[in-house]
C-alpha angles and dihedrals in degrees: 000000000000084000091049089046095048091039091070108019085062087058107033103038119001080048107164094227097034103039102036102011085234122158088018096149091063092034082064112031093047107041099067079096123045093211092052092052092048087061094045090051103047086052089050090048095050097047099051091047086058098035097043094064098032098057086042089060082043092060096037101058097014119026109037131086104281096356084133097066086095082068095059135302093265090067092048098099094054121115123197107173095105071072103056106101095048086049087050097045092049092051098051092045096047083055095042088058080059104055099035083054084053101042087049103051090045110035109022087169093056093041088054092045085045094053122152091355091071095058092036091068087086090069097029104120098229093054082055089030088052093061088029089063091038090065098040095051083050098226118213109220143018086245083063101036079055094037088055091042096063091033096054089037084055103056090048091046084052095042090059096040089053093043094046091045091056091040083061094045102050095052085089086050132118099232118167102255096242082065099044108121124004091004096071098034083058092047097046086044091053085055103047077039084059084042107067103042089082081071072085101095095041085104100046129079144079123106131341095263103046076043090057093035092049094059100041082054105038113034099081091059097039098064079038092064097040089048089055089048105045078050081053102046097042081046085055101046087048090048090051 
């Protein structure tokens, strides 16, 4: 049940683009053509899924406060974090190499059409924002770190293919000239954006006293955890 509830709270509601904004200058650039954000966002998908559960095993045995002691009791007391976004970033980049050798021997035409945007997700904020929000929400195990990755992968996957459907078909549209381009694709973000916010009651529900149970519970984490990942997200954007 806690992987089902991650699985789609980590596309619906907790979606990368509609939720944080992260990774927006992909999101952008790539999405004019539905086949080259299909690319893009199978190679999203596939790096988060990698990166996710190998920085989590990072920050388990490296990174946090006294991660080390299984080294001895001597390292016990040492504390890494303060290397925790050059751990991430090396990771991602050294996945992102991978995937950019493999799109390029298989699919020279999507790795041209692709262009500068393959190699940047290195650098793209929701690659870096998928492992950040796995170590603030202080996920348990290595099934859940990889179960976040694809579904995380996944919403934004689903966030560029909508938004480059809609960018084909209103080609064809009659848009008032001062919103051609980016203007529209902002306005009609900032709507799916609206949109799925009402995922959020995908969680909620049964009857009026686990309701009640459930917010006297649960509220205080719950503005916790979206305090912590509004901090994250805004650290990112600074970062990038």
């Amino acid at each position: 049940m806690e992987h089902i509830e991650l699985f789609f709270k980590s596309i619906f509601i907790d979606n990368m683009v509609f939720a944080t904004f992260l990774g927006m200058c992909s999101y952008l650039a790539v999405s004019k053509k539905v086949s080259t954000a299909v690319g893009l966002g199978a190679a999203v998908v596939f790096v988060l899924a990698v990166t996710v559960p190998v920085n989590w095993l990072l920050d388990q045995y490296i990174l946090q406060p006294g991660a080390l002691k299984w080294l001895g009791a001597e390292y016990a007391d040492y504390d890494l974090s303060f290397l925790s976004f050059i751990m991430f970033i090396a990771t991602i980049a050294t996945m992102v190499q991978l995937v950019e050798i493999v799109v390029e021997k298989f699919s020279p035409s999507l790795y041209n059409s692709l262009g500068i945007f393959l190699p940047l997700i290195a650098v793209n904020c929701a690659i870096l924002g998928g492992s950040l929000f796995m170590q603030s929400r202080e996920i348990q195990s290595i099934g859940l770190a990889f179960n976040y990755g694809i579904s995380s992968g996944i919403g934004w996957f689903l966030a560029i293919l909508a938004i480059a459907a809609i960018r084909e078909k209103i080609r064809y549209s009659n848009v008032p000239a001062p919103l051609r381009g980016l203007g529209i694709t902002f306005i009609i973000t900032g709507l799916m954006a609206i949109g799925f916010m009402s995922f959020g009651g995908m969680l909620t529900g049964g009857d009026d006293e686990a309701a009640e149970e459930t917010e006297t519970a649960e509220v205080a984490p719950v503005n916790e955890n979206t305090t912590e990942d509004i901090e994250v997200a805004n650290n990112i954007k600074v970062i990038k």
